[in-house]
C-alpha positions as CSV (number, residue, x, y, z in Angstrom):
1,X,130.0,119.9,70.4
2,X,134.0,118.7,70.1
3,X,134.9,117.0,67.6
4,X,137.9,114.6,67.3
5,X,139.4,114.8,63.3
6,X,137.4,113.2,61.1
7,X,140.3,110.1,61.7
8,X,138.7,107.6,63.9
9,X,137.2,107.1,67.0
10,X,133.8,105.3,67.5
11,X,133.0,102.7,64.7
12,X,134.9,99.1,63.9
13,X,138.7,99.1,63.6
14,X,140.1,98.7,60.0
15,X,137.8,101.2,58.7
16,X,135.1,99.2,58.6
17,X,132.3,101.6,59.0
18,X,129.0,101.3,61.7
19,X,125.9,101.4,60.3
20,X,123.4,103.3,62.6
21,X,119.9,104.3,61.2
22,X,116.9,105.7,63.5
23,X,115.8,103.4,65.6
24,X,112.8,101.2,65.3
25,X,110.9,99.5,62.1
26,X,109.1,101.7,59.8
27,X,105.6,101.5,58.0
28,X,104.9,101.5,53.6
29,X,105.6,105.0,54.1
30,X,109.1,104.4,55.8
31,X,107.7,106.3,58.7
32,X,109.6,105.3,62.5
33,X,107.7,105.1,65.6
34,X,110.5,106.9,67.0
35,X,111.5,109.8,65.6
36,X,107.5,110.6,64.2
37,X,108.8,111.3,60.9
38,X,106.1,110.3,58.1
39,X,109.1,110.4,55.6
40,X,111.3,107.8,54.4
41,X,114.5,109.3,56.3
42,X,116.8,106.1,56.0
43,X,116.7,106.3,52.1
44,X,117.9,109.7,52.4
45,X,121.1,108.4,53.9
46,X,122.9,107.8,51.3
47,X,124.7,110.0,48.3
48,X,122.3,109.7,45.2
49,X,125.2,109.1,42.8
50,X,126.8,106.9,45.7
51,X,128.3,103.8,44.1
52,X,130.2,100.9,45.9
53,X,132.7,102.3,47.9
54,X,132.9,105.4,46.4
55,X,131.5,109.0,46.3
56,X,130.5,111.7,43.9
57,X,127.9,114.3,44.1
58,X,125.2,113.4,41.6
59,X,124.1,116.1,38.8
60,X,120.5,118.2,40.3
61,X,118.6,121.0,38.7
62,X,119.9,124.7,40.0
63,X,118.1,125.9,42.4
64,X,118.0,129.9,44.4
65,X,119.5,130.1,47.9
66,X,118.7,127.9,50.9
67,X,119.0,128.6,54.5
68,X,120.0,126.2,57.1
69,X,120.2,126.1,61.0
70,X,122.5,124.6,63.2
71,X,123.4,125.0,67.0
72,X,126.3,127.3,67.0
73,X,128.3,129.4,64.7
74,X,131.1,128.9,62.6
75,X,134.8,130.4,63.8
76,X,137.5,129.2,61.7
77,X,138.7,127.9,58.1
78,X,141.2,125.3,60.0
79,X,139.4,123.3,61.8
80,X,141.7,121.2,63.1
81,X,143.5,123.8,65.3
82,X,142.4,123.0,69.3
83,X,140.7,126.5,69.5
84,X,138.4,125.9,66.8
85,X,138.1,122.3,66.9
86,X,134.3,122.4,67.0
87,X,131.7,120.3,64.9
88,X,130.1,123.5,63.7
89,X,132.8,124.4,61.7
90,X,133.3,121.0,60.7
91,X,129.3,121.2,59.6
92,X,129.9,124.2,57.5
93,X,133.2,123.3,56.1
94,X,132.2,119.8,54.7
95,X,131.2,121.4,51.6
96,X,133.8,123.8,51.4
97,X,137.1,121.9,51.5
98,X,137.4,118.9,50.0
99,X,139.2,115.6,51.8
100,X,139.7,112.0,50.6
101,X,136.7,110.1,51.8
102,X,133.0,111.1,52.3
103,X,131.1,109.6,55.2
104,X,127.1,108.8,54.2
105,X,124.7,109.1,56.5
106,X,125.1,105.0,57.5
107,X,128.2,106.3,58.7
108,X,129.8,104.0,55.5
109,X,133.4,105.8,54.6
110,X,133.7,106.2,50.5
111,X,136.7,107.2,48.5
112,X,135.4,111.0,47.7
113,X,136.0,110.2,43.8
114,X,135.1,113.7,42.8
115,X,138.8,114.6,43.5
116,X,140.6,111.1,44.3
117,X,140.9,108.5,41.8
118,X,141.8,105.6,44.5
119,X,143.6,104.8,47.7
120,X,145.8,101.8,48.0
121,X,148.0,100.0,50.5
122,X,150.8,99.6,48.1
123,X,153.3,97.3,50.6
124,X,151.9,95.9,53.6
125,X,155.5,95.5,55.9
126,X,156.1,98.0,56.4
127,X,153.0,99.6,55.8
128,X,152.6,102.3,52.2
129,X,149.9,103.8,51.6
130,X,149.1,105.5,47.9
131,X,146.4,108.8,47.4
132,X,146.0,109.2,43.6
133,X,144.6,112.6,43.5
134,X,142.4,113.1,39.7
135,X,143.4,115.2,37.5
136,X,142.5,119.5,37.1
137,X,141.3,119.6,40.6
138,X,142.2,122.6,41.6
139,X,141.0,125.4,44.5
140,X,138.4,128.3,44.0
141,X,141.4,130.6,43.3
142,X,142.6,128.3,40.3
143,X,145.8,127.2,41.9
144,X,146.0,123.5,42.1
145,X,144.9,121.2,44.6
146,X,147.5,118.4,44.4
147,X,150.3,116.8,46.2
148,X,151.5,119.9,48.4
149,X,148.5,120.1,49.9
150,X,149.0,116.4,51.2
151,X,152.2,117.2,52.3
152,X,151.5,120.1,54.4
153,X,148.8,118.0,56.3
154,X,150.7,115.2,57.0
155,X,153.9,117.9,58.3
156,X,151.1,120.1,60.4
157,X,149.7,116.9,62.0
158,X,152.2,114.7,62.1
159,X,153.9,116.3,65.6
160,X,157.1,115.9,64.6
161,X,158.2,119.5,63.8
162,X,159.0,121.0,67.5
163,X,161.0,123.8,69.0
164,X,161.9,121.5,72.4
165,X,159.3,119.4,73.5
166,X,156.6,122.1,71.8
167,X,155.4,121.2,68.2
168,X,155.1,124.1,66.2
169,X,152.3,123.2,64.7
170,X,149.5,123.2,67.4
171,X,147.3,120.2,66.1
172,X,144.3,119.0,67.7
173,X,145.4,115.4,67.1
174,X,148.1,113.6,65.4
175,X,146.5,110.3,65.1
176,X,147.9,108.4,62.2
177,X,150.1,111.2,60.8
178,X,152.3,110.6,63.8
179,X,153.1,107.1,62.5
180,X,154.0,108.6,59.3
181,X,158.4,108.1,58.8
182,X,158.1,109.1,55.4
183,X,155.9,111.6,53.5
184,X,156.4,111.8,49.4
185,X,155.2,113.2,46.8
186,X,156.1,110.7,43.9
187,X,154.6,113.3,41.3
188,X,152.4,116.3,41.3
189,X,149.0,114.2,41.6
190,X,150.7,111.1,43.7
191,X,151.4,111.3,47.7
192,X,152.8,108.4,49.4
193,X,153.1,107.6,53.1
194,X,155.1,105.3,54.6
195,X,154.5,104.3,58.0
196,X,156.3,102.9,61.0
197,X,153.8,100.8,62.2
198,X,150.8,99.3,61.0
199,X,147.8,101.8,60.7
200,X,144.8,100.6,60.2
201,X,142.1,103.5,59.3
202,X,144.4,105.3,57.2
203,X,141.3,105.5,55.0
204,X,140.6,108.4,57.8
205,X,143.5,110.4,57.3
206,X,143.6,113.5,54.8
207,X,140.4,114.3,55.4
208,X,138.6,117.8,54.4
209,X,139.2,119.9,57.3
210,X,142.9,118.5,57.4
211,X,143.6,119.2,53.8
212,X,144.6,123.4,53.2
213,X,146.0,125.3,51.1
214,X,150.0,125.3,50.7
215,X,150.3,127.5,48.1
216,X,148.7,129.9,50.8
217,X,150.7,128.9,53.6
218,X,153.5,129.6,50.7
219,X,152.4,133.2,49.6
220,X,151.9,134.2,53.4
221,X,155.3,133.3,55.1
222,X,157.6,133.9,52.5
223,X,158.3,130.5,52.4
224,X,159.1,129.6,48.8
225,X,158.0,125.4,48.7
226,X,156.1,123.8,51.7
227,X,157.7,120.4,50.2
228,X,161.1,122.0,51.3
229,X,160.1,122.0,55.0
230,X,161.0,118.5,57.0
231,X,160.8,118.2,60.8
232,X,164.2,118.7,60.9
233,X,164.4,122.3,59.2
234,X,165.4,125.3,60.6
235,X,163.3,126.2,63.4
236,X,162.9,129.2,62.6
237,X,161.1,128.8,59.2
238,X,159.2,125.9,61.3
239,X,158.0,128.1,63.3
240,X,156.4,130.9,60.4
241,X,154.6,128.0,58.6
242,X,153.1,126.5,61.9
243,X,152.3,129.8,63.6
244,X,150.2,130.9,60.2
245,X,148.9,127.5,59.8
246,X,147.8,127.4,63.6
247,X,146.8,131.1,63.7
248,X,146.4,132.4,60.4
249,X,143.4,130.7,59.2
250,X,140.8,132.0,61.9
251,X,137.7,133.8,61.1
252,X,137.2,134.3,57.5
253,X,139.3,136.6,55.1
254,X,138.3,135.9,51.3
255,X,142.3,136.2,50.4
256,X,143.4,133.4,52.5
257,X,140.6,130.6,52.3
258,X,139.9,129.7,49.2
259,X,137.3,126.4,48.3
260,X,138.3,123.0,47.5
261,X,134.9,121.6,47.7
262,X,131.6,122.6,45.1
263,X,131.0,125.5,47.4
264,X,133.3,128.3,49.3
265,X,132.8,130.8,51.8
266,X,131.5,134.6,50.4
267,X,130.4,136.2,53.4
268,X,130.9,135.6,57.4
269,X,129.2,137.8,60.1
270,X,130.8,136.9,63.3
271,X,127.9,139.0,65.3
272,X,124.7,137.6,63.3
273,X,126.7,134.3,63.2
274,X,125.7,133.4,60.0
275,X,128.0,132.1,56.6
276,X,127.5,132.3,53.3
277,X,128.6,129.6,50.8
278,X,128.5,129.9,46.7
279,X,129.3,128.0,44.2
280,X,133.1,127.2,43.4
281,X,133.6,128.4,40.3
282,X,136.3,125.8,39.5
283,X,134.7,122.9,41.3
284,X,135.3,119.5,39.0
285,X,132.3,117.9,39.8
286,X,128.4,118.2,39.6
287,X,127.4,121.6,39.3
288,X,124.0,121.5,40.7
289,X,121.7,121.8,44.0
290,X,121.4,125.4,45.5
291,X,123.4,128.7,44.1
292,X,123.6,130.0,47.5
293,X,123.6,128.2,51.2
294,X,123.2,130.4,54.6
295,X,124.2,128.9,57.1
296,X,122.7,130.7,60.3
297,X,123.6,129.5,64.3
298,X,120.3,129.5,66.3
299,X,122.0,127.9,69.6
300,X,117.7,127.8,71.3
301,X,116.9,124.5,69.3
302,X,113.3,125.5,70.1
303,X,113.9,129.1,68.4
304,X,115.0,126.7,65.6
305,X,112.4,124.9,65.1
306,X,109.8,128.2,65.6
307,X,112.5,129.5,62.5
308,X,111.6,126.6,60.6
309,X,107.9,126.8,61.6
310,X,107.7,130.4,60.4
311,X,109.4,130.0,57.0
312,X,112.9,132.1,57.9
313,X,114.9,129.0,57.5
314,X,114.8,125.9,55.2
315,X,116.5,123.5,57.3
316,X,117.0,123.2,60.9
317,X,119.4,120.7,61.9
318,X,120.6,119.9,65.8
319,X,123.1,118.0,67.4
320,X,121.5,119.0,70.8
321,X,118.1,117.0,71.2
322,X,115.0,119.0,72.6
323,X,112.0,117.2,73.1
324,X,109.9,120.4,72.7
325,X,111.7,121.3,69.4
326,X,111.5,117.6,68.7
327,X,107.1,118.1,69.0
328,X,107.3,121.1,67.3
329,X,108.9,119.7,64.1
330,X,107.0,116.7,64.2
331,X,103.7,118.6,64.4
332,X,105.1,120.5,61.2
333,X,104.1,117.7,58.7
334,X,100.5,119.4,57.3
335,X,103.3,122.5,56.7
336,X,105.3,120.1,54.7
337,X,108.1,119.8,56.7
338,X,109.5,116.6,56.6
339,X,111.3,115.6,60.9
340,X,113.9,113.1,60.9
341,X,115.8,111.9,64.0
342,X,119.0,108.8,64.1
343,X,121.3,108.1,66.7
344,X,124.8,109.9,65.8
345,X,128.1,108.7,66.3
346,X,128.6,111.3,69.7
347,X,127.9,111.1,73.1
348,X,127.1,113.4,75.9
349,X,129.8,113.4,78.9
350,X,130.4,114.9,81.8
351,X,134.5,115.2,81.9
352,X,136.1,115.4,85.2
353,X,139.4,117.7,85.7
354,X,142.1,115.8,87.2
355,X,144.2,119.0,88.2
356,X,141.9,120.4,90.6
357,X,139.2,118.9,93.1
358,X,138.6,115.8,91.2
359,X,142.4,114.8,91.5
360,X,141.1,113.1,94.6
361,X,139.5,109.6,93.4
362,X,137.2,109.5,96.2
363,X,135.4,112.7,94.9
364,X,135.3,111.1,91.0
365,X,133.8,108.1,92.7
366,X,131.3,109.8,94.6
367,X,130.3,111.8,92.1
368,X,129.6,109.3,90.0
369,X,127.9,107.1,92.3
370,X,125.2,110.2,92.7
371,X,124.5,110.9,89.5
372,X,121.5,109.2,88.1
373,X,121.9,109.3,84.2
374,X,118.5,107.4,83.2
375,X,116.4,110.0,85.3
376,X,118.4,112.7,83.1
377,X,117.7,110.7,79.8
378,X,114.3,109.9,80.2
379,X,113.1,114.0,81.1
380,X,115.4,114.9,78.6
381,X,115.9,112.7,75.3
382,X,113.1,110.2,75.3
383,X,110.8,112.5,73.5
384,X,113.8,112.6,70.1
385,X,114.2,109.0,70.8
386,X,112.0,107.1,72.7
387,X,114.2,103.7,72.9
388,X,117.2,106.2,74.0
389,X,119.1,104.6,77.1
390,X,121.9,106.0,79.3
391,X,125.6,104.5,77.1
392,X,128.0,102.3,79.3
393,X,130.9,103.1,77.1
394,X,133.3,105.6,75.9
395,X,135.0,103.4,73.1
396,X,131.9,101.8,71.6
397,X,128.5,102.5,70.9
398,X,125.4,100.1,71.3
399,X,125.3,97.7,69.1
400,X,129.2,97.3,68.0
401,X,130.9,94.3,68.4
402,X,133.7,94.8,71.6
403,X,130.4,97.0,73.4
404,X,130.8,96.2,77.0
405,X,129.1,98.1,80.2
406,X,131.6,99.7,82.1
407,X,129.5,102.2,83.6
408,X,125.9,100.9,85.4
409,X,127.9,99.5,88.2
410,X,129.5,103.3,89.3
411,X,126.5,105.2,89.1
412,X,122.7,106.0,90.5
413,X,124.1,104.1,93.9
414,X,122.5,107.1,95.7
415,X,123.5,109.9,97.9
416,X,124.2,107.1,101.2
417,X,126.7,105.2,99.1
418,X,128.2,108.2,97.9
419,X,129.0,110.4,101.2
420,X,130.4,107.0,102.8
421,X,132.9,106.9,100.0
422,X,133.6,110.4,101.3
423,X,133.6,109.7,104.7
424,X,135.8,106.3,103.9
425,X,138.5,108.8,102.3
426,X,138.8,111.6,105.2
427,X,135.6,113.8,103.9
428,X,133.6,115.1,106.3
429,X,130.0,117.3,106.6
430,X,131.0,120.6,107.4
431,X,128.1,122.7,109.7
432,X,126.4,124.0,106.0
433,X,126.0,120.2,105.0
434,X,128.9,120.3,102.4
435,X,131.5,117.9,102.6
436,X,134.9,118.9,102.9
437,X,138.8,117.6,103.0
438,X,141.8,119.2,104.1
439,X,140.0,122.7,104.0
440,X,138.5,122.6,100.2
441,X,135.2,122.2,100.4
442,X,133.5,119.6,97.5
443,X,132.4,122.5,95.8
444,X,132.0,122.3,92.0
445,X,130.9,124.1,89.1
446,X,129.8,122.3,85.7
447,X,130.7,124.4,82.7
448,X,128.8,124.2,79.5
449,X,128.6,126.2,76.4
450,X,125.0,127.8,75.5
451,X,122.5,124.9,75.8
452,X,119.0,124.7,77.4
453,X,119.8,121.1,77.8
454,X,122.9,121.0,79.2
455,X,121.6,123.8,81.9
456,X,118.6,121.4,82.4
457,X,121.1,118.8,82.8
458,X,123.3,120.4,85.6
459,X,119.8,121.4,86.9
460,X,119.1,117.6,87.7
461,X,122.7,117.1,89.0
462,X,122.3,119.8,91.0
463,X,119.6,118.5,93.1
464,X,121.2,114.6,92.7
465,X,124.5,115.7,94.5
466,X,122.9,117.7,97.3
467,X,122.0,115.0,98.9
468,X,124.7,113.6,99.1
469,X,126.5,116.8,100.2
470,X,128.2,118.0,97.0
471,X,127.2,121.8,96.2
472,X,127.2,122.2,92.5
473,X,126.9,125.3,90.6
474,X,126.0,125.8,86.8
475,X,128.5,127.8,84.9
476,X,127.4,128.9,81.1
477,X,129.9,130.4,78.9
478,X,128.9,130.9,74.8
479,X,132.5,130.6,74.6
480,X,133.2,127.4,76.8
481,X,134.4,125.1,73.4
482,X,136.2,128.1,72.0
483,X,139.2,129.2,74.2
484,X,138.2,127.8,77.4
485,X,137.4,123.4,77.6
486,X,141.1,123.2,75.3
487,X,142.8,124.7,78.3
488,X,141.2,123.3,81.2
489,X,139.8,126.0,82.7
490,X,137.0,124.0,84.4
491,X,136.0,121.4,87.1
492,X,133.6,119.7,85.3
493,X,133.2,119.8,81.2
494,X,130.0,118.8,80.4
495,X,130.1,118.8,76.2
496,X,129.6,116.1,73.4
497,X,132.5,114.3,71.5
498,X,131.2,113.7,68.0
499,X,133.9,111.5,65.9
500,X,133.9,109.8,61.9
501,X,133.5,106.1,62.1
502,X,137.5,105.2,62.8
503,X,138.8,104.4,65.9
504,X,142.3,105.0,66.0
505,X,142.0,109.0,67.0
506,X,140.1,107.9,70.5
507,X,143.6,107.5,71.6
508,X,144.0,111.0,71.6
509,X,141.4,111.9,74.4
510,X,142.6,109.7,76.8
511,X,146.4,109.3,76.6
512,X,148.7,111.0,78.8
513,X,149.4,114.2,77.0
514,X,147.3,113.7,74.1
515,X,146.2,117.0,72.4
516,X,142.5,116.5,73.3
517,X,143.1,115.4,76.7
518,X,141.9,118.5,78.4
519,X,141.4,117.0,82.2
520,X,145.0,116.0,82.3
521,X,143.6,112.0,82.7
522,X,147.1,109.9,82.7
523,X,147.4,106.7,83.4
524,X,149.7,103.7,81.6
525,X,147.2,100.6,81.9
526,X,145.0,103.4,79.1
527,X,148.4,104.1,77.1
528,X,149.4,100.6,76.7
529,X,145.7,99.4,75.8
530,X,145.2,102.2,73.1
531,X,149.1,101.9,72.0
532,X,148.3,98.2,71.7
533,X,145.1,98.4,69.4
534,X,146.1,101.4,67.2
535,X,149.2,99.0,66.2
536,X,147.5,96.1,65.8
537,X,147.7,93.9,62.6
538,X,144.8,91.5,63.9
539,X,140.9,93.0,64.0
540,X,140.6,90.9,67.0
541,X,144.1,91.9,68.7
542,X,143.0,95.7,67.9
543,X,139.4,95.1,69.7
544,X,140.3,93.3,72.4
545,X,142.8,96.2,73.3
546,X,139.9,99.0,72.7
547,X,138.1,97.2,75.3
548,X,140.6,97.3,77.8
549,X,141.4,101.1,77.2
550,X,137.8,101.5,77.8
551,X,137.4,99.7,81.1
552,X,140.6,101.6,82.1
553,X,139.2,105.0,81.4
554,X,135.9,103.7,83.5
555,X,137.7,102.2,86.5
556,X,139.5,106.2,86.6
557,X,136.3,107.6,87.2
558,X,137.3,110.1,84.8
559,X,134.6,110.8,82.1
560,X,130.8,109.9,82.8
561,X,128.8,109.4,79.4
562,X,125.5,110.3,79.6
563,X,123.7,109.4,76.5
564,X,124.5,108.6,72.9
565,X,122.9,111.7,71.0
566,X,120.6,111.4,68.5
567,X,120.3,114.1,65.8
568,X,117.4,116.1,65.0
569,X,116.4,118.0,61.8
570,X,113.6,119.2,59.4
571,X,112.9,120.5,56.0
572,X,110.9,121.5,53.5
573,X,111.0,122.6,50.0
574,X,114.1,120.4,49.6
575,X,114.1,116.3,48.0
576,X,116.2,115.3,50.9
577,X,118.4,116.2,53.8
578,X,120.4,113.7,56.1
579,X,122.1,115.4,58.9
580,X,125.0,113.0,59.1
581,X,126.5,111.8,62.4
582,X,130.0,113.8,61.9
583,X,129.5,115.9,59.1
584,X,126.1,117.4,59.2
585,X,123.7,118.6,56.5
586,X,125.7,119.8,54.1
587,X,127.6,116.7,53.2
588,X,125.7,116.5,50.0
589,X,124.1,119.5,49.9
590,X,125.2,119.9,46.2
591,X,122.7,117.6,45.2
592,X,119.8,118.6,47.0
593,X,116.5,119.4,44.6
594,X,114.1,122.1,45.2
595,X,110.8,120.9,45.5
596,X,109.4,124.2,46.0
């Protein structure tokens, strides 16, 4: 699952935040027809100390190690690097690193008070925005976390510090730092942003994975104060602080990654894919919840669940829906495992690569009109949610105001409409019933990371498309999101985005250029649309333009969404888990109780 940075992409504009529970109405016990839990899981969604608008982890009783399951393994302490821009790490590092809001599981963005005492818009023309970080917050090494740290995430995402037309920092997305004219730090605990433009979900930026250490990034390069470096610096010393911060913080080395968060990384086995988290020593806030988390990939969901059956794990949380995993948990309850399931802020898509076969519109068009997305949904989601429907937008999800379908009209039009689209456009059935043009047969592979969905998925395609004679192959790769869909290197990309409830980092997908535009999509009409909303002053202004954007990347043909993805999880000998849309499990996990 890719991520865009926690800044932005599915809910309202101007931070307002979607609320999205598991579907359907409960019973007295808060059960849901849906997901089959016999739990209350929508109380669960929110922070036990949570107050208002803001955040802090609530004081819980120590309690021995826990281990918890999710699909794939952790790589990297910087997260916001393209290469290891991945959900997973996002889903272990949530508790690690500590950012300026928290995100319940309602998706509602709070000020993280345990290290922020308040973010204010100080001038509105032009636009300043104010982080007052608290006082004695300071990393698991006991150096400071403070003002530097702010700076060198707004000068590593900002964009603006090239060598030519290459930044040297190698970002996954710049959204809202790019906006940035001016970045201060008016005293050691006070950073201050002044913007070019208005920016509405600033309330997304300086976020966990975005915030690391300077003092690091110091120590390592030679370079004597971060707060020194501007964009227009000597290249030179540009280039050591953005080649360490884009390629020095991989993996895990104990020296270089310290903990801003309650816990911090002791232990990472790249072969057993499996982290261990402690407590931060000098953590400011509650103190309680486990001593030690494991954090173990089991990429087989139903393995997962058979883990969780058979007592090796305490919590097995997925992104990627099974409905045989999904039975299994909920068949779990006289165990006293506890299922949940809610529809998450991420989508599954199948992205189309403008640089090689799909460059031709006629062969997007056709594809799409042979796909049939409700037959995939209904063998393969309806058991995790049984209301679960194919989604008819990229920009929005059901529900939110500006939600508009883009989609039902260029798909399931069957395998006739779709080879005379081909034939319209010079295709033609070559003598082994594939259809070719100009010597290139429409021969495709979809490429996927490790999933028994997604290969069930490209299974249905597979058959869908012959008939309309387009040969499709299934390509698997364990390391398709790590190295491969940020360069690419495929004709098809069939992944999930997953995104914090903002809008303004969409942009970044779909732009021409943008750093998470990996199928080389460009057209203007989508520029202007998104340039025109991210600016915008007016909520309505701002929506109207999303919608527009999102009709544009529809009438391209360029990305097919299959299905908003619900998450799936269960627990036992634990109060409560959430696994929240964009962060996971471990958002609170510092307040979890033992019930064991």
């Amino acid at each position: 699952m890719r991520r865009t940075r926690a800044v932005s992409v599915w809910s309202l504009v101007a931070g307002s935040a979607l609320l999205l529970t598991a579907c359907g109405g409960g019973a007295d016990t808060g059960s849901d027809p849906n997901t089959g839990s016999s739990s209350d899981i929508k109380s669960m969604a929110t922070g036990k100390a949570e107050n208002g608008d803001n955040f802090k982890l609530a004081d819980a009783a120590p309690s021995d190690q826990v281990i918890v399951a999710i699909d794939e393994g952790y790589s990297g302490y910087n997260n916001d690097s393209p290469d290891t821009n991945t959900s997973y790490n996002t889903f272990v590092l949530t508790s690690v690193l500590s950012g300026s809001n928290v995100l319940n599981g309602n998706n509602k963005v709070l000020l993280n008070n345990d290290v922020l005492e308040s973010w204010t818009v100080t001038t509105s023309s032009p636009q300043v925005v104010e982080w007052k970080i608290k006082p004695n917050v300071k990393w698991s090494d006991g150096e400071a976390w403070d003002c530097d740290d702010f700076y060198l995430a707004w000068l590593s995402h900002s964009g603006k510090a090239k060598e030519g037309e290459n930044p040297l920092f190698r970002s996954a997305s710049t959204a809202g730092y790019e906006l940035v004219d001016r970045a201060t730090c008016k005293d050691d605990l006070t950073f201050e942003a002044a913007f070019s433009e208005p920016y509405l979900d600033y309330k997304g930026m300086f976020n966990s994975t975005a915030l690391l250490p300077a003092h690091v990034l110091e120590r390592e390069t030679g370079i004597a104060d971060v707060m020194t470096l501007t964009p227009a610096s000597a290249p030179a010393d540009l280039k050591k602080a953005g080649d360490f911060w884009s390629d020095g913080w991989k993996g895990f080395t104990a020296g270089i990654m310290p903990a801003s968060g309650p816990y911090m990384i002791t232990a990472f086995d790249e072969n057993a894919e499996t982290v261990t988290l402690e407590k931060n020593p000098n953590w400011l806030g509650a103190k309680g919840g486990p001593a030690k988390v494991i954090v173990r990939a089991i990429p087989d969901t139903k393995a997962m669940a058979t883990a969780l059956q058979n007592g090796e794990i305490d919590v097995a949380s997925s992104v990627q829906p099974d409905a045989t995993a999904a039975n299994t948990l909920k068949g779990l309850t006289s165990q006293g495992v506890v299922y949940g399931s809610a529809p998450r802020l991420s989508f599954e898509h199948l992205d189309l690569n403008f640089s090689r076969i799909f460059a031709d519109e006629s062969a997007r068009k056709a594809f799409f009109e042979v796909v049939d997305r409700q037959e995939i949904t209904d063998k393969l989601i309806k058991e995790v949610q049984a209301d679960a429907q194919p989604l008819n937008s990229i920009v929005f999800m059901p529900g939110e105001d500006g939600f508009q379908d883009n989609y039902s009209d260029k798909t399931n039009k069957g395998a006739e409409t779709a080879m005379k689209t081909l034939e319209a456009a010079g295709w033609a059935k070559g003598g082994d019933g594939i259809y070719a043009k100009d010597g290139k047969r429409f021969s495709i592979k979809i490429s996927h990371n490790e999933n028994a969905r997604r290969s069930q998925t490209v299974e249905i395609i597979i058959a869908q498309a012959a008939k309309a004679g387009i040969e499709v192959f299934d390509e698997t790769d364990a390391n398709f999101l790590k190295g491969r869909v940020d360069k690419g290197d495929f004709d098809i990309a069939l992944f999930g985005w997953s995104a914090a409830p903002f809008k303004a980092e969409k942009p970044d997908i779909y732009i021409t250029g943008g750093g998470q535009n990996y199928q080389a999509l460009a057209d203007p009409a989508i520029d202007q649309a998104f340039t025109t909303a991210v600016s915008a002053t007016d909520e309505a202004v701002a929506l109207k333009a999303y919608q527009d954007a999102d009709k544009a990347i529809a009438d391209n043909y360029a990305s097919l969404p299959l299905f908003q993805t619900p998450g799936m999880w269960g627990f036992r000998g634990i109060d409560r888990v959430y696994n929240q849309s964009y962060n996971g499990p471990l958002w609170n996990v510092g307040e979890w109780a033992s019930t064991k």
